[in-house]
PQR file of N, CA, C, O and H, with PARSE charges and radii, in Angstrom:
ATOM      1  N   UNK A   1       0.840  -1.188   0.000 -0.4000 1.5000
ATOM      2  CA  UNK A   1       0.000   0.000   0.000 -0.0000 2.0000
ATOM      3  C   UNK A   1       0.883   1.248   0.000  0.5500 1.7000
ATOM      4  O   UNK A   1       2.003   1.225   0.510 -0.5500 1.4000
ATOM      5  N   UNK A   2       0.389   2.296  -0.554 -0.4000 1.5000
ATOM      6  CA  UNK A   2       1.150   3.341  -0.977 -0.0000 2.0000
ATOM      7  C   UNK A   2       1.244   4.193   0.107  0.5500 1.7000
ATOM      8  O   UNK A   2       0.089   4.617   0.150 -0.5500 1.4000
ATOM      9  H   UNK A   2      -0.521   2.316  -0.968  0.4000 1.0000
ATOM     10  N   UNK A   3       2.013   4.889   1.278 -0.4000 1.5000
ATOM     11  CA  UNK A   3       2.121   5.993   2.110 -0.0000 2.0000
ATOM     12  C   UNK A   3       1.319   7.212   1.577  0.5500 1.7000
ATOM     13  O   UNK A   3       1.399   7.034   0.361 -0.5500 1.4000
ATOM     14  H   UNK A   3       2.951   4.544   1.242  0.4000 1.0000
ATOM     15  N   UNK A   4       0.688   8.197   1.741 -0.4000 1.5000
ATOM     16  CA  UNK A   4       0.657   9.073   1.749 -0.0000 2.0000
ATOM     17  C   UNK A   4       1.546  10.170   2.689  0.5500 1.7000
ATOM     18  O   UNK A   4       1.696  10.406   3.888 -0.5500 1.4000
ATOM     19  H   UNK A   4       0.623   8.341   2.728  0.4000 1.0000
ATOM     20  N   UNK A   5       2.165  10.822   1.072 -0.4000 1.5000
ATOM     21  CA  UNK A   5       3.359  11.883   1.896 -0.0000 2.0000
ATOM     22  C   UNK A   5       3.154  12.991   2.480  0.5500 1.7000
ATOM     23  O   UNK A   5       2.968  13.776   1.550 -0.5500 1.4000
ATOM     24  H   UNK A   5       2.043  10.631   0.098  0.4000 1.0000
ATOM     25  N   UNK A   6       3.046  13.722   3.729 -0.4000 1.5000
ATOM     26  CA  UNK A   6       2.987  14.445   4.562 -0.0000 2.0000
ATOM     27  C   UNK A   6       3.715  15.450   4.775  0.5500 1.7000
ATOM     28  O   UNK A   6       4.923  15.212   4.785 -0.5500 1.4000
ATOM     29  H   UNK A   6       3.197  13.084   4.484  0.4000 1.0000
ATOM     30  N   UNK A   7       3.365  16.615   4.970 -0.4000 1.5000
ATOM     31  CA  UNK A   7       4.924  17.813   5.337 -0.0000 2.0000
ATOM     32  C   UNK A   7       3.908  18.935   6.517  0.5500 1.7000
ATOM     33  O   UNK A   7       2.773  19.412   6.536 -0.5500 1.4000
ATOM     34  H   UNK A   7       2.384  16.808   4.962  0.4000 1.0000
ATOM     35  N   UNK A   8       4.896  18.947   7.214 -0.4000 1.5000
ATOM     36  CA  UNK A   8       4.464  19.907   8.255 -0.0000 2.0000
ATOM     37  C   UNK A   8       5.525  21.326   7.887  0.5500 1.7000
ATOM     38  O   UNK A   8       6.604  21.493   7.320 -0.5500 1.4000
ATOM     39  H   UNK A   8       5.818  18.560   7.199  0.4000 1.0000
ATOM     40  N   UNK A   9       4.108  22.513   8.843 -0.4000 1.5000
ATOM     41  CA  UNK A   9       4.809  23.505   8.133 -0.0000 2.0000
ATOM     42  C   UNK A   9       5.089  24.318   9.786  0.5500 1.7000
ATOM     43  O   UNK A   9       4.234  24.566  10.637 -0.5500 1.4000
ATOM     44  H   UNK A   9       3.231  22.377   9.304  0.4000 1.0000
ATOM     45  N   UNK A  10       6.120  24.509   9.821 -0.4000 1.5000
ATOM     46  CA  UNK A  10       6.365  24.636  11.104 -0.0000 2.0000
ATOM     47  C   UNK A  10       7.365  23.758  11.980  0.5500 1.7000
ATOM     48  O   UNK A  10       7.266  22.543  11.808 -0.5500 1.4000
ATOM     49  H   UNK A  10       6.815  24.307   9.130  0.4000 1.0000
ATOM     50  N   UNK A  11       8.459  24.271  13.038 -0.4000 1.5000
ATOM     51  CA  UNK A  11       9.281  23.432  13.846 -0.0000 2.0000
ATOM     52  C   UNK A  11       8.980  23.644  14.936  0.5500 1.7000
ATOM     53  O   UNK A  11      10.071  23.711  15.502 -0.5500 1.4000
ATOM     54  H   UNK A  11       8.539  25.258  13.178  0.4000 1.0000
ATOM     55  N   UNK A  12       7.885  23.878  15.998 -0.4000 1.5000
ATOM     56  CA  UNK A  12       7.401  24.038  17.089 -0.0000 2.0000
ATOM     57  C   UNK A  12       7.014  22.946  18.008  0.5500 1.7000
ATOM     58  O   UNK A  12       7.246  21.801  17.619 -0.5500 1.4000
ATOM     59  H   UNK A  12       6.998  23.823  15.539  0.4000 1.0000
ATOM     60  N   UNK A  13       6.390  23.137  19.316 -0.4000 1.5000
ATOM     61  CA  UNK A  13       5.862  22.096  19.802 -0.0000 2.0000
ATOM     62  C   UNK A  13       4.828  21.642  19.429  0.5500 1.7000
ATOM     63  O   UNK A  13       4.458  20.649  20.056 -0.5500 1.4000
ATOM     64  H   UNK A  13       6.202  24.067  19.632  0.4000 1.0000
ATOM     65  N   UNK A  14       3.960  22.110  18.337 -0.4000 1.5000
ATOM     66  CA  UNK A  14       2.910  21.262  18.253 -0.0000 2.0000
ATOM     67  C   UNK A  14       3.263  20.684  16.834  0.5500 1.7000
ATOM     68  O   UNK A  14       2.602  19.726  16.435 -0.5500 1.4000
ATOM     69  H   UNK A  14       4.260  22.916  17.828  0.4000 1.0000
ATOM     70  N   UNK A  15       4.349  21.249  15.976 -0.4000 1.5000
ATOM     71  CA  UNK A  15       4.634  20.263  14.993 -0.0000 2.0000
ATOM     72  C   UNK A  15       5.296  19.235  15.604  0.5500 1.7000
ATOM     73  O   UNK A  15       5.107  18.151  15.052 -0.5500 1.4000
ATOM     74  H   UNK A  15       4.886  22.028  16.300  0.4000 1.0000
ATOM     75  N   UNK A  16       6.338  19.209  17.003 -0.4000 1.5000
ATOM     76  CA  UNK A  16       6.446  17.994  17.202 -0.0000 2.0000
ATOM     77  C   UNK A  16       5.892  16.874  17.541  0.5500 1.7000
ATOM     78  O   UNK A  16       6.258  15.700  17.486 -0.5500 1.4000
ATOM     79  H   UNK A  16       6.491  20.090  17.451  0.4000 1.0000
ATOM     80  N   UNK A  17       4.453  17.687  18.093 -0.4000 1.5000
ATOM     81  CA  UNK A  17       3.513  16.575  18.281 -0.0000 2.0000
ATOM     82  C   UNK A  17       2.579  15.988  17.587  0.5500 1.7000
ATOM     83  O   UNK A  17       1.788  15.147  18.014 -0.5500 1.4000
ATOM     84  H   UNK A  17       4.156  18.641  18.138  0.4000 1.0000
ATOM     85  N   UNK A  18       2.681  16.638  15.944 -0.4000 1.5000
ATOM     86  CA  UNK A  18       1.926  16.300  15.394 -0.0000 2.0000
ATOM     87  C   UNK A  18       2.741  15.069  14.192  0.5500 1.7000
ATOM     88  O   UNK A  18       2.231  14.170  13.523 -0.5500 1.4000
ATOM     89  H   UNK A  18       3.323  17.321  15.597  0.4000 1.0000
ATOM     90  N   UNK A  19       4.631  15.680  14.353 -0.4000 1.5000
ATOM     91  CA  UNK A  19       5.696  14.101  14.146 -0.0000 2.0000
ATOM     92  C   UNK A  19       5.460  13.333  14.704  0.5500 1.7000
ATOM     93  O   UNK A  19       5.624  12.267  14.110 -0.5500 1.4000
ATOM     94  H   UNK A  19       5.046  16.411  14.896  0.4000 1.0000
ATOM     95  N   UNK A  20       4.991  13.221  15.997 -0.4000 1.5000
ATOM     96  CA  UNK A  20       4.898  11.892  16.827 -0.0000 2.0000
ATOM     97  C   UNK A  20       3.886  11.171  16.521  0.5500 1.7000
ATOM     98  O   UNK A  20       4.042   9.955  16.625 -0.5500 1.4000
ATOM     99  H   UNK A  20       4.858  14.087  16.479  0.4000 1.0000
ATOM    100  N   UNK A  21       2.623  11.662  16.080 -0.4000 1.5000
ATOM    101  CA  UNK A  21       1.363  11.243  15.349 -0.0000 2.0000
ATOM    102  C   UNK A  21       1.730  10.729  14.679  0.5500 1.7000
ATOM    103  O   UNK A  21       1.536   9.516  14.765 -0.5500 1.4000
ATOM    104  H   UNK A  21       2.496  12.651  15.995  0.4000 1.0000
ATOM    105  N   UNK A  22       2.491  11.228  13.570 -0.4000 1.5000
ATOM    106  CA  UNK A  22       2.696  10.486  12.122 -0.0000 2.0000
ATOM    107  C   UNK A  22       3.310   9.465  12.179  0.5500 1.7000
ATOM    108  O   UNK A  22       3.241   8.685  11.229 -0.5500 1.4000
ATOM    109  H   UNK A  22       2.648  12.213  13.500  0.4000 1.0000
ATOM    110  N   UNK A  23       4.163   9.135  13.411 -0.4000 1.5000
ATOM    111  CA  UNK A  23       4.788   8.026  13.510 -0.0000 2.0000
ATOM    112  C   UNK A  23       3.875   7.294  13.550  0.5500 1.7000
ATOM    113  O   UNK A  23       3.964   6.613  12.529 -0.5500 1.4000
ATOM    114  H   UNK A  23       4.219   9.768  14.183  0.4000 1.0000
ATOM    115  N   UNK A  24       2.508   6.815  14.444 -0.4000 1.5000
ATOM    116  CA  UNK A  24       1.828   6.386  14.670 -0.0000 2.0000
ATOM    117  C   UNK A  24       0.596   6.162  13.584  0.5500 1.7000
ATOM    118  O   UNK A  24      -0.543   5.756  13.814 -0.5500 1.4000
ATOM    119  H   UNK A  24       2.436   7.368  15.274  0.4000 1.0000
ATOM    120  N   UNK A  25       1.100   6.495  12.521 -0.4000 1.5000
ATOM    121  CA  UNK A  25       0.026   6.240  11.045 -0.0000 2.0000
ATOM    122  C   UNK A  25       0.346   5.958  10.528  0.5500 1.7000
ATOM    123  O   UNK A  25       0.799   6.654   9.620 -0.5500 1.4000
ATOM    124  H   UNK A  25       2.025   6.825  12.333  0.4000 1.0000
ATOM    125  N   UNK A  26       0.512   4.028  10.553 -0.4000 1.5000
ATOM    126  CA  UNK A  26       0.289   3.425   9.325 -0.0000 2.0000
ATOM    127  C   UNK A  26       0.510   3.964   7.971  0.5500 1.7000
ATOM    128  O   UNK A  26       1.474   3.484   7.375 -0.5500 1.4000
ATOM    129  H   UNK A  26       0.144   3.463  11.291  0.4000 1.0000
ATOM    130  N   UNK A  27      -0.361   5.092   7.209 -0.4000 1.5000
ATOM    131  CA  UNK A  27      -0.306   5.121   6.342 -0.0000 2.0000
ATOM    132  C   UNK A  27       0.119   5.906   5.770  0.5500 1.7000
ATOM    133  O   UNK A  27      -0.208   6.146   4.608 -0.5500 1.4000
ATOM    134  H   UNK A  27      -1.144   5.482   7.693  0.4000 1.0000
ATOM    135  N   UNK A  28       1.157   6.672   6.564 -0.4000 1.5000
ATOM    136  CA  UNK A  28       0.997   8.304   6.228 -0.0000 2.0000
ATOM    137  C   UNK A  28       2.855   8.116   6.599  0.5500 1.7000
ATOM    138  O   UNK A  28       3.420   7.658   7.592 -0.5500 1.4000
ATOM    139  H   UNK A  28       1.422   6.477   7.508  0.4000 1.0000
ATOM    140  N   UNK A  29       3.274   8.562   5.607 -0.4000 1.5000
ATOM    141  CA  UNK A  29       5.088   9.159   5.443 -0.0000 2.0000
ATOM    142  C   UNK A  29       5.394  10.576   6.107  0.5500 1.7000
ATOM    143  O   UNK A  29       5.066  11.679   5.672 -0.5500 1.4000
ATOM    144  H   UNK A  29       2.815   8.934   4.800  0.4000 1.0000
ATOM    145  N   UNK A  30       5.986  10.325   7.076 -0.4000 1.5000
ATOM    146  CA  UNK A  30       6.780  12.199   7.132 -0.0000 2.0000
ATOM    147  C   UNK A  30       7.273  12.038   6.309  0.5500 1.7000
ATOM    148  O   UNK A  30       8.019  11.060   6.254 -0.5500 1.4000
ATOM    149  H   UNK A  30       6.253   9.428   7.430  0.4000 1.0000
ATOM    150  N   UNK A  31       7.126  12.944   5.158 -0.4000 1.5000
ATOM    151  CA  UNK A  31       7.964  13.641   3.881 -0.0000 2.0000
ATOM    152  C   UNK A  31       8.999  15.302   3.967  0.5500 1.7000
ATOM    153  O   UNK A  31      10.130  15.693   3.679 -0.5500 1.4000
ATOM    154  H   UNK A  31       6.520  13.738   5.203  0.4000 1.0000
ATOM    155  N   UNK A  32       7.478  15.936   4.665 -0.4000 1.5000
ATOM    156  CA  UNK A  32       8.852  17.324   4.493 -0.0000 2.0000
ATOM    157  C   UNK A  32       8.301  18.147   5.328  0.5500 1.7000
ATOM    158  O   UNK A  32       7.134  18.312   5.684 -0.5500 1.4000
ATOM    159  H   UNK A  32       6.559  15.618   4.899  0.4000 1.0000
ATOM    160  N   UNK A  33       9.279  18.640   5.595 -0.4000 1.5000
ATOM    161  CA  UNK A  33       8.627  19.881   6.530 -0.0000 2.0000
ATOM    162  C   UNK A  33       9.617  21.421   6.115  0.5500 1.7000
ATOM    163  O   UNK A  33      10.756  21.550   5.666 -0.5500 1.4000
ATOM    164  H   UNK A  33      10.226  18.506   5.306  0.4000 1.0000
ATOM    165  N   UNK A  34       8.396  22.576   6.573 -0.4000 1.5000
ATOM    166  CA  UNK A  34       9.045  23.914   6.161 -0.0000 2.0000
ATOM    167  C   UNK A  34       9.205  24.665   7.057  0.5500 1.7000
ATOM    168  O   UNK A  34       8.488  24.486   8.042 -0.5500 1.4000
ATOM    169  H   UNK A  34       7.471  22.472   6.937  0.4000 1.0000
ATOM    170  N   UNK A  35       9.907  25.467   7.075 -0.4000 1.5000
ATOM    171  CA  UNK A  35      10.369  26.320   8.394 -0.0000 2.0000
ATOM    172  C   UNK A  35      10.780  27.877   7.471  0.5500 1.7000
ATOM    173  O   UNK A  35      11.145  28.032   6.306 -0.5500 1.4000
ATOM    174  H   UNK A  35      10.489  25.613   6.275  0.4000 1.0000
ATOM    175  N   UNK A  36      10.498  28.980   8.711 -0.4000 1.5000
ATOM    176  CA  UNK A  36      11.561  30.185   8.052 -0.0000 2.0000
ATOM    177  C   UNK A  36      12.591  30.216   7.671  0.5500 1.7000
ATOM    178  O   UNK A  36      12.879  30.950   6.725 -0.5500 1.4000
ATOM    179  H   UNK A  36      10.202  28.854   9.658  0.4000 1.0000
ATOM    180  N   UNK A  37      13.719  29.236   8.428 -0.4000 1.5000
ATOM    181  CA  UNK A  37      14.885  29.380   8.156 -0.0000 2.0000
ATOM    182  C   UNK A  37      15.555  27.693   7.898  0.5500 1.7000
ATOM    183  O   UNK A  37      15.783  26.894   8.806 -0.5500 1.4000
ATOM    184  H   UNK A  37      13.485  28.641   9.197  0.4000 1.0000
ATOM    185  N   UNK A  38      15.756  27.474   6.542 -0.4000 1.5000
ATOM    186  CA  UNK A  38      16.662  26.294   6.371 -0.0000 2.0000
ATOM    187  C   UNK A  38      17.162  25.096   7.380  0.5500 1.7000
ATOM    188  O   UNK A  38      16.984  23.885   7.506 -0.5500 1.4000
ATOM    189  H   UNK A  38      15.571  28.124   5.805  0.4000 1.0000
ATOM    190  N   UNK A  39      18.104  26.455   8.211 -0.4000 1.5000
ATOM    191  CA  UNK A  39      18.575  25.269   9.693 -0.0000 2.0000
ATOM    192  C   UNK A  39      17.660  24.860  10.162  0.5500 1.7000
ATOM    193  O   UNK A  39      17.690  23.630  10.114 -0.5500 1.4000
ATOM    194  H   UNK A  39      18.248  27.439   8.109  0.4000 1.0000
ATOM    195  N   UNK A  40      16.762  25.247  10.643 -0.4000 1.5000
ATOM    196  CA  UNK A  40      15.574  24.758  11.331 -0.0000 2.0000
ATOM    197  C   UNK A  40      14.475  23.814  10.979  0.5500 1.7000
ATOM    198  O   UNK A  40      13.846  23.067  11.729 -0.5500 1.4000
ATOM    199  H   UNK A  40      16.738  26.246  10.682  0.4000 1.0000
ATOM    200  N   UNK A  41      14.353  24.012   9.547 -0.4000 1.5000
ATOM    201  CA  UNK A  41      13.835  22.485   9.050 -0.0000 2.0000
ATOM    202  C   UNK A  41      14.453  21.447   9.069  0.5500 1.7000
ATOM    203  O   UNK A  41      13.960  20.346   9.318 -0.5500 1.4000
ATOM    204  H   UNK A  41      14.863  24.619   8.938  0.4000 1.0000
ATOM    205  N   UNK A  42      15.839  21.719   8.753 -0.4000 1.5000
ATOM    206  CA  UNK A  42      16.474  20.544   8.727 -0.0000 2.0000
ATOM    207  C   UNK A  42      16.881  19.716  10.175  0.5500 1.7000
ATOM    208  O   UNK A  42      16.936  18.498  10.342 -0.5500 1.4000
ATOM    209  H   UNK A  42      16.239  22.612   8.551  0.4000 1.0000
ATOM    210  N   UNK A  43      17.063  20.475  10.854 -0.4000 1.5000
ATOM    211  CA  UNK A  43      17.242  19.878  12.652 -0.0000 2.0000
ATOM    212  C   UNK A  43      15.806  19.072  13.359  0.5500 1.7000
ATOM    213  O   UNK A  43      15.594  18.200  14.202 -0.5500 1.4000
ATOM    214  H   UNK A  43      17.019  21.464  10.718  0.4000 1.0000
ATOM    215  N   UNK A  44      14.900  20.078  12.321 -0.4000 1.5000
ATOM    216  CA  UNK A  44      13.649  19.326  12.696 -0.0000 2.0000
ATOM    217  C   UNK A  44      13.401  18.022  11.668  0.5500 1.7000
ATOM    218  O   UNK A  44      12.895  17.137  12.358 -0.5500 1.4000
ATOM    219  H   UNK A  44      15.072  20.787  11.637  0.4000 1.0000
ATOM    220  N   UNK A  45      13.515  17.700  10.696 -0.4000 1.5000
ATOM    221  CA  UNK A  45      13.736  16.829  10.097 -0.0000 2.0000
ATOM    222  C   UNK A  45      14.541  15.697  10.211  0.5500 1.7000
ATOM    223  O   UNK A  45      14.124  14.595   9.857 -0.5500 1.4000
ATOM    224  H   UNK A  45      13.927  18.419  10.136  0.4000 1.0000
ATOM    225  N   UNK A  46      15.784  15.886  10.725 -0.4000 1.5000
ATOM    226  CA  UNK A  46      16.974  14.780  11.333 -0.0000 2.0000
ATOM    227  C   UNK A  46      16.090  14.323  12.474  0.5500 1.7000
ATOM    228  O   UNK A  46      15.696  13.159  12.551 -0.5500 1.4000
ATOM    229  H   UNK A  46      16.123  16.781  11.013  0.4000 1.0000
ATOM    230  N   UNK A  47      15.803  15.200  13.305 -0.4000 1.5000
ATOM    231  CA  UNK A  47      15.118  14.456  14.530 -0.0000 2.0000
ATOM    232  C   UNK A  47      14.470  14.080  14.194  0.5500 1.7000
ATOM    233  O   UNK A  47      14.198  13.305  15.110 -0.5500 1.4000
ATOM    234  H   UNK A  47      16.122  16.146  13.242  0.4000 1.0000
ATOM    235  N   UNK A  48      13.452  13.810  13.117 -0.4000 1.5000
ATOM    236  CA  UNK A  48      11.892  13.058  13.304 -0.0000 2.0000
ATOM    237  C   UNK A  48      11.933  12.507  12.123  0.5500 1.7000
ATOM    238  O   UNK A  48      10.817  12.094  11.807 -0.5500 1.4000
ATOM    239  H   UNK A  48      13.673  14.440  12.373  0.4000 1.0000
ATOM    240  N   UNK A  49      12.721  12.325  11.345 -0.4000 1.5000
ATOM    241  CA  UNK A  49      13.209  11.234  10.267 -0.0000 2.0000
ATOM    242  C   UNK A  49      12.375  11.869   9.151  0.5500 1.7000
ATOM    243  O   UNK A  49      11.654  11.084   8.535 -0.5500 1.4000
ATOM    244  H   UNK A  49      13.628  12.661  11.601  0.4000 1.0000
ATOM    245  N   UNK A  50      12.349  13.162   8.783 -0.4000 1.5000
ATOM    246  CA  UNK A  50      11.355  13.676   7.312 -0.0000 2.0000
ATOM    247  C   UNK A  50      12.652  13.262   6.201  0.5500 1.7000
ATOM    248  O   UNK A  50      13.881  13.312   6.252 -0.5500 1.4000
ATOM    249  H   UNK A  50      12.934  13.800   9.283  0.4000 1.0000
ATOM    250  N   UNK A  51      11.805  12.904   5.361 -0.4000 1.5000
ATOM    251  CA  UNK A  51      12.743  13.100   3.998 -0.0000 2.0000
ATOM    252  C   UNK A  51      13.428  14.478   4.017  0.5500 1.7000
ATOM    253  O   UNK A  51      14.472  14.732   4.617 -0.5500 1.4000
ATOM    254  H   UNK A  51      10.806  12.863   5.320  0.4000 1.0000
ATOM    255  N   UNK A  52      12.715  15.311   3.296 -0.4000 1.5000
ATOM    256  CA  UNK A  52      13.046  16.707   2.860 -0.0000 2.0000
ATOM    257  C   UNK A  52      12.731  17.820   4.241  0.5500 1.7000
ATOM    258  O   UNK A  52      12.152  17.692   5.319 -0.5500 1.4000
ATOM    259  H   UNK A  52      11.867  15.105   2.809  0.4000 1.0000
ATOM    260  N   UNK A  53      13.424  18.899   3.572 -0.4000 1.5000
ATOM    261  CA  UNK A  53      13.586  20.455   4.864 -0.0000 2.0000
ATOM    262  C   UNK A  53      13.664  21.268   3.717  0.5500 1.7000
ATOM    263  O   UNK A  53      14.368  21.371   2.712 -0.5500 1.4000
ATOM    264  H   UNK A  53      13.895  19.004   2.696  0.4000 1.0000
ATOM    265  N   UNK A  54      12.514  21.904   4.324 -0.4000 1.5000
ATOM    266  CA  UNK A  54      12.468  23.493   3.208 -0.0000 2.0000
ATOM    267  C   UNK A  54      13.138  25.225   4.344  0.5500 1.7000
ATOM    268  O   UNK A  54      12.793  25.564   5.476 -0.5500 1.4000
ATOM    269  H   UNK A  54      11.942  21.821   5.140  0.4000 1.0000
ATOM    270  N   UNK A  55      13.382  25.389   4.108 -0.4000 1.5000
ATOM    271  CA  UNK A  55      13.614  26.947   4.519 -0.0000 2.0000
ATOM    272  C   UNK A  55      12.215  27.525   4.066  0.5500 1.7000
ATOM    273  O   UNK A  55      11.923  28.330   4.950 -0.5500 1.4000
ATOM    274  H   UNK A  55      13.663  25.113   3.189  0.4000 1.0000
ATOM    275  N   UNK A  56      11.433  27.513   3.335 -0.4000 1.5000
ATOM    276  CA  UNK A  56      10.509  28.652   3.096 -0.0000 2.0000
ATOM    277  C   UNK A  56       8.797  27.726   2.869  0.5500 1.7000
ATOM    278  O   UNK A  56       8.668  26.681   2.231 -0.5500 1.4000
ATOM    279  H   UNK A  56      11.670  26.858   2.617  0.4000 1.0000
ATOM    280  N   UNK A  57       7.920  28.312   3.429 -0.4000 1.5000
ATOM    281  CA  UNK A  57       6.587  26.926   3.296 -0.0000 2.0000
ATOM    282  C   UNK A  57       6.188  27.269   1.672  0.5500 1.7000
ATOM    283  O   UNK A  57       5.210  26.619   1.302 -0.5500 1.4000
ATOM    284  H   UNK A  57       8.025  29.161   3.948  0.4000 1.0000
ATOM    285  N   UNK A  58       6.560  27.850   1.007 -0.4000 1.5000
ATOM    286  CA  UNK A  58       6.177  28.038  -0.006 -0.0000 2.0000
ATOM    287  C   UNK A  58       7.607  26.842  -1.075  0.5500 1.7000
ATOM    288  O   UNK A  58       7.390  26.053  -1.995 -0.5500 1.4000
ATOM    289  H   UNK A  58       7.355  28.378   1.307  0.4000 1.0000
ATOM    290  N   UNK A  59       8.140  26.994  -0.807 -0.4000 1.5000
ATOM    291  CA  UNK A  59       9.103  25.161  -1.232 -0.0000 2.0000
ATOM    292  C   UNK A  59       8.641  24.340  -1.088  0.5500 1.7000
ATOM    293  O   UNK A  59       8.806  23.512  -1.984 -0.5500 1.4000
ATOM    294  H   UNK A  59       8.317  27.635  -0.060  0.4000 1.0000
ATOM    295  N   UNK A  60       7.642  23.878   0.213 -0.4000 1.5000
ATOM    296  CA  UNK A  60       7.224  22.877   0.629 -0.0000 2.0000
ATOM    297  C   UNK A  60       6.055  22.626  -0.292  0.5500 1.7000
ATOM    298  O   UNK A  60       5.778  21.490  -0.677 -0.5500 1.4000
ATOM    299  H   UNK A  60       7.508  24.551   0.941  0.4000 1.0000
ATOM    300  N   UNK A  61       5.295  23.823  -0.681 -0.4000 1.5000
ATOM    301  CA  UNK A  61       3.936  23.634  -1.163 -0.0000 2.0000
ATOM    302  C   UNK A  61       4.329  23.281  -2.587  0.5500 1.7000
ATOM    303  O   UNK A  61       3.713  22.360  -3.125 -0.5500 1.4000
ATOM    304  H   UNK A  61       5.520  24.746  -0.368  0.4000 1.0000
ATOM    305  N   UNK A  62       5.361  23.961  -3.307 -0.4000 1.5000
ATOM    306  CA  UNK A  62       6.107  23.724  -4.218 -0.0000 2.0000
ATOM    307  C   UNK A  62       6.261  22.058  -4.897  0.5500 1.7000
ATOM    308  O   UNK A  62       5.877  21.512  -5.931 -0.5500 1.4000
ATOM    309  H   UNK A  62       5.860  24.708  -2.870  0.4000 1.0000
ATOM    310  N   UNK A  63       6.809  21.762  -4.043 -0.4000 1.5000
ATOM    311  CA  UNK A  63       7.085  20.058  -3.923 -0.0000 2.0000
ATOM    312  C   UNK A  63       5.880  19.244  -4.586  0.5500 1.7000
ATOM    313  O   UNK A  63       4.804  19.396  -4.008 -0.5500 1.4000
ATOM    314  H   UNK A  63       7.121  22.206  -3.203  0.4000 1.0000
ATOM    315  N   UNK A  64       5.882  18.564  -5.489 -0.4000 1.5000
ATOM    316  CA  UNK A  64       5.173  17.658  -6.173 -0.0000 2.0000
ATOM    317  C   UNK A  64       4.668  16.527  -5.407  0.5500 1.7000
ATOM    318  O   UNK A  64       3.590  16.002  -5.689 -0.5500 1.4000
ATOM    319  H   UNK A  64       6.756  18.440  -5.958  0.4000 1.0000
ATOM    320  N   UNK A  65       5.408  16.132  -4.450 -0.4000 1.5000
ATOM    321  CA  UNK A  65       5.357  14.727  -3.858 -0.0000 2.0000
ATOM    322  C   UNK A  65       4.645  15.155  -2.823  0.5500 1.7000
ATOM    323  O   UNK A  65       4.364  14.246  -2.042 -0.5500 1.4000
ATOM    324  H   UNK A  65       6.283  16.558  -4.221  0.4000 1.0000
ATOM    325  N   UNK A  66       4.206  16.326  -2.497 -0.4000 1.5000
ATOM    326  CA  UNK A  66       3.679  16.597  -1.238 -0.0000 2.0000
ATOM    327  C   UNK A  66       2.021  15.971  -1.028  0.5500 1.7000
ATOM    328  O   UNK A  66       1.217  16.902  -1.058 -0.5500 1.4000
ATOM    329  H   UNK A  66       4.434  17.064  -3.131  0.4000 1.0000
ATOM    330  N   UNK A  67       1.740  15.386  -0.941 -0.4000 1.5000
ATOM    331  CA  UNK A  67       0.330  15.108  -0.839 -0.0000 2.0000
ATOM    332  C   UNK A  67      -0.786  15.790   0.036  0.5500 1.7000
ATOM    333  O   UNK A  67      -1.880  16.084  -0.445 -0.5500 1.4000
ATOM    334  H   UNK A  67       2.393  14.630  -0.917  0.4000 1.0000
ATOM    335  N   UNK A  68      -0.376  16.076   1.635 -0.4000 1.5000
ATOM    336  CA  UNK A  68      -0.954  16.452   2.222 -0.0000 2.0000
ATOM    337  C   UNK A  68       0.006  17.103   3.464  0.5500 1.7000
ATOM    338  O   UNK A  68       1.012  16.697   4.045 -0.5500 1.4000
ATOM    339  H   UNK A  68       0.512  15.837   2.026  0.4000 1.0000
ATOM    340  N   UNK A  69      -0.943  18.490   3.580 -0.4000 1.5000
ATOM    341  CA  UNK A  69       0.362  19.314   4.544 -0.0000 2.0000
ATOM    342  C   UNK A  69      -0.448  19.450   5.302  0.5500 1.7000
ATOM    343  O   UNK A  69      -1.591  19.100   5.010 -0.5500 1.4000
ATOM    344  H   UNK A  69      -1.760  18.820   3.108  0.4000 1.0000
ATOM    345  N   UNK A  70      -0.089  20.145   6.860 -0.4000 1.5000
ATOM    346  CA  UNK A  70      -0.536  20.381   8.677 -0.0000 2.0000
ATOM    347  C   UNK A  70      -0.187  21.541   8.323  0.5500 1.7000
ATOM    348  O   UNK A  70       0.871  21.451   7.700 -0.5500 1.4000
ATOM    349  H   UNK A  70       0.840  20.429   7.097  0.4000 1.0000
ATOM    350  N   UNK A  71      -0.527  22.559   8.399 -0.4000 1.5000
ATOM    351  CA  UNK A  71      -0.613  23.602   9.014 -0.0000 2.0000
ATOM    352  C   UNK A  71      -1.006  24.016  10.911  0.5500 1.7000
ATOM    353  O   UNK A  71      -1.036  25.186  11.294 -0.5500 1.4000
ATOM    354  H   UNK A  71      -1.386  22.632   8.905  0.4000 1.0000
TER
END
């Protein structure tokens, strides 16, 4: 069965709690997440195993593979 890919937009506490969710879904991939600033997606991404880190949410929305984003 196919994942549906996921990106959160935001590195806060409630995007981390909404990584910890995704762990917990079966069906659903952390794919990417976007942040203001580059570093910060990506630190948030290493920690919670996303594929991709955008610096800007408009990259993220960008992204083809994105299926479904959290705001």
């Amino acid at each position: 069965m196919k994942k549906i890919k996921m990106g959160i937009i935001g590195t806060g506490i409630i995007a981390e709690k909404m990584a910890t969710t995704i762990r917990e879904m079966p069906d659903v991939e952390a794919y990417a997440v976007g942040s203001r600033s580059q570093e910060k997606a990506q630190a948030f991404a290493d920690q919670w195993g996303f594929a991709r880190a955008y610096g800007s949410y408009t990259e993220l929305f960008k992204d083809p593979a994105v299926e479904l984003v959290y705001i």
